[in-house]
N, C-alpha and C positions, 0 to 999 in steps of 0.2 A: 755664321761661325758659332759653336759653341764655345763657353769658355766654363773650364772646368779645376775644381781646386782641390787639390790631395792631399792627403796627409800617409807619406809611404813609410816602411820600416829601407832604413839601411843599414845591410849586413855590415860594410865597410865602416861606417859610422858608429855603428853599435846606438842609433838612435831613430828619434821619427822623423823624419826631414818634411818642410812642403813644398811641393811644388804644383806651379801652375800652364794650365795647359791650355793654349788653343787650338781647334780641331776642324778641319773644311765640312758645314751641314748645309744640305740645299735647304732655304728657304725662300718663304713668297711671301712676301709685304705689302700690303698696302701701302703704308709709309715706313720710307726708308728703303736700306740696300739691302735688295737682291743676293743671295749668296748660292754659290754653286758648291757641294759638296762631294766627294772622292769615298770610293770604298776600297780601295788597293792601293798600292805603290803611292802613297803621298807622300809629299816633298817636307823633312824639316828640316826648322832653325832650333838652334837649341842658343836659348838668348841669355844673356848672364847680366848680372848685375852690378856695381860698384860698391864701394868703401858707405857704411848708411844704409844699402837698400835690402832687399830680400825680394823673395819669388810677387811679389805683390806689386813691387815697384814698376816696373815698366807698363803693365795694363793701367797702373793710376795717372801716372805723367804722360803718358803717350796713347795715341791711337792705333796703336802695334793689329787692335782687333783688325781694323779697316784696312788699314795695312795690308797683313796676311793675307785676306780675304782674297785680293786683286789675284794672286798669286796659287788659289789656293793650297797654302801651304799649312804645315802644324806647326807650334811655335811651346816650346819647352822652358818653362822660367823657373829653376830652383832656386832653395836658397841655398849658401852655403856660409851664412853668419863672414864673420872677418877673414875666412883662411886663405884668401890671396890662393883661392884654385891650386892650393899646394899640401904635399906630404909632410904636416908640420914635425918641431921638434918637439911638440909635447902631442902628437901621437894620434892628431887627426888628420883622417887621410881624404880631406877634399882632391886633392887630383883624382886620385885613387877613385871615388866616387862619381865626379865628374867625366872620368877619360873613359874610364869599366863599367862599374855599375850602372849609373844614371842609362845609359842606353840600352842596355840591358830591362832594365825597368821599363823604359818605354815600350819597348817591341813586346813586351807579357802584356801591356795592359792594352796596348792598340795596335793591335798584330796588323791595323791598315798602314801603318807609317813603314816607308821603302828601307827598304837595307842597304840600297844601293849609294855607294857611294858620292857618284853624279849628282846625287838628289839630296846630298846631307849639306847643311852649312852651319856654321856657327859663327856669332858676334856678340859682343856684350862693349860696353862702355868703362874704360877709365881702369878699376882691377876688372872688372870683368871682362873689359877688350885685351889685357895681360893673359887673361883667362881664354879667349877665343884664340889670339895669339898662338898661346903654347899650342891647343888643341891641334893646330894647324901645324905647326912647327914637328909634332910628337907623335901626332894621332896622321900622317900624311894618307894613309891607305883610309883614313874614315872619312875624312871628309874634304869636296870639293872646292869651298873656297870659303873664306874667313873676312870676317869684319870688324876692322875695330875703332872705336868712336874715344877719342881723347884717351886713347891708350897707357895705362902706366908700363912702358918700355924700357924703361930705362932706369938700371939703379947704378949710374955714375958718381953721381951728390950722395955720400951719407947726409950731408948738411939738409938736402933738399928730404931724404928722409924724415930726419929727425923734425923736419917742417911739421910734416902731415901727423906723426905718430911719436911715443917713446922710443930709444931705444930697446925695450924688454917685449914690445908688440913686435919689430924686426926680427929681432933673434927670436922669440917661438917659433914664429913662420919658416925664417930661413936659415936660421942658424949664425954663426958671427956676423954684425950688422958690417964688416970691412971686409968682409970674403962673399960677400951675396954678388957684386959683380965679379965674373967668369966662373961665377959658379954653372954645375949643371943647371939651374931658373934663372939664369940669365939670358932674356932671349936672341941676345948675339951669339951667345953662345951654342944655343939649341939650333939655330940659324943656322951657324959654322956645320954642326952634325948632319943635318938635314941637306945641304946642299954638298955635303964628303959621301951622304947614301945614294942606294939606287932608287932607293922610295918613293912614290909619284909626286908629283910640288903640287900643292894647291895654289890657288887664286886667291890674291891678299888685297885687302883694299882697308887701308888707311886715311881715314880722314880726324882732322883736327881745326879747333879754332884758333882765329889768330890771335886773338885777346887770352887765350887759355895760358893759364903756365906749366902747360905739359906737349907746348907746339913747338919751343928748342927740340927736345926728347923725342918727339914723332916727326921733326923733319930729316933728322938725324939716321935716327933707326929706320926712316922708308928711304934712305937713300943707300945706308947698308945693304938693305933686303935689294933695291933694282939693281945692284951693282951684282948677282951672285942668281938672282932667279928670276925667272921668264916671263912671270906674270904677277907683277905687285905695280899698283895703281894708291897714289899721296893725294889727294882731295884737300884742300883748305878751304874756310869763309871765316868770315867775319863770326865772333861769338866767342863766349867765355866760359868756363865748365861746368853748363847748366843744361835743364830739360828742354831749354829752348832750342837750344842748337842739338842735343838728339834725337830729339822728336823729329829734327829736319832731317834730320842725317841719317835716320836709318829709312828714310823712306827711299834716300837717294842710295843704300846700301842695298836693299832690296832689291831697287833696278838694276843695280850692277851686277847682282847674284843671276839674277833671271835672264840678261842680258845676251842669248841665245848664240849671236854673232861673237860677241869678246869670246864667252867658252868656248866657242869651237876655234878658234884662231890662238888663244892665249894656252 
């Protein structure tokens, strides 16, 4: 695999964003793995990150390289600072960049990654599985199936808001911190739209820890999601909202992506 670090202009952003990228390269080792690399139609993930992290954080906590490799797939890590993958109210437009632009960018710079739908997935952890979420929820014709690791799903609790953040970090993002649930980012809400269209459903897989205090919220909202669409899979273990548990977990996400049998049945 290569792993490669950018520093791109975004139009949407009116700034320099980074992002990090892994890419399928055949190599031959004497020691160590083996890797087989793709010159067309490669498969990506576009992996997102949580509340703290940026395009660097997943390749430092996790083995996401070795990972991908199995699979060989490309793997898309931007950052996107605090903005909750969202059109904020002071006029940064992370979705915007995320849903439009970001793929965009990719296919200019590595015209071997697929376009095809089948072949796209997206996950990230915690806001970034909020993140992969919407994608899935919004974006249904781009991509095939979604993963989200200790998910922020749910904005029921202002109280549980007001835990993690001030109120004045809420209202940028979303606007009145007591009107963000049933808003349009609410993603019961995008849920509700999504299964009133004709638009393809992707394949959703949810996992969460049990020690985590975001496993009420994700047992919740994956029992929304199976009650209304065809193919959403709830995963639990044991673990708290740390890299221990997604370091596991997305390797067990990956299987599920690749899982040749579930996609053609689900």
């Amino acid at each position: 695999m290569a792993f490669l670090q950018a520093s791109v202009y975004s139009n949407v952003l009116e700034m320099e964003v980074s992002i990090n990228f892994l890419l399928p390269q055949t190599t031959h080792k004497k020691i160590g793995t083996e890797t087989t690399g793709k010159s067309e139609d490669v498969p990506v993930l576009y992996l997102l990150h949580g509340m703290g992290g940026n395009h660097s954080v997943w390749a430092r906590r996790t083995s996401i390289e070795r990972y991908a490799a199995k699979y060989q797939l490309a793997v898309v890590m931007p950052s996107t600072d605090l903005g909750f993958y969202t059109d904020t109210t002071y006029d940064m437009n992370y979705w915007t960049f995320v849903a439009e632009e970001l793929p965009m960018i990719v296919h200019e710079l590595f015209p071997q990654i697929t376009h095809k739908r089948e072949q796209t997935f997206a996950a990230g952890l915690s806001m970034g599985g909020y993140g992969a979420m919407k994608l899935g929820l919004k974006k249904p014709n781009d991509f095939a199936a979604i993963a989200s690791l200790s998910g922020a799903l749910s904005f029921d609790s202002v109280e549980g808001l007001l835990a993690t953040r001030k109120a004045a970090y809420w209202e940028g993002i979303f606007g009145p911190i007591g009107e963000i649930k049933g808003s349009k980012n609410d993603p019961l809400v995008m849920l509700e739209e999504l299964v009133k269209s004709s638009q393809p459903k992707p394949r959703f897989f949810l996992a969460c820890g049990t020690e985590d205090f975001l496993y009420p919220a994700n047992q919740y909202v994956a029992k929304k999601m199976q009650a209304v669409l065809p193919a959403v899979t709830f995963e639990e273990g044991p673990g708290e909202h740390n890299w221990v548990f997604w370091d596991q977990w997305i390797q067990r996400a990956l299987e599920w992506m690749f899982d040749e049998n579930r996609a053609k049945t689900e």
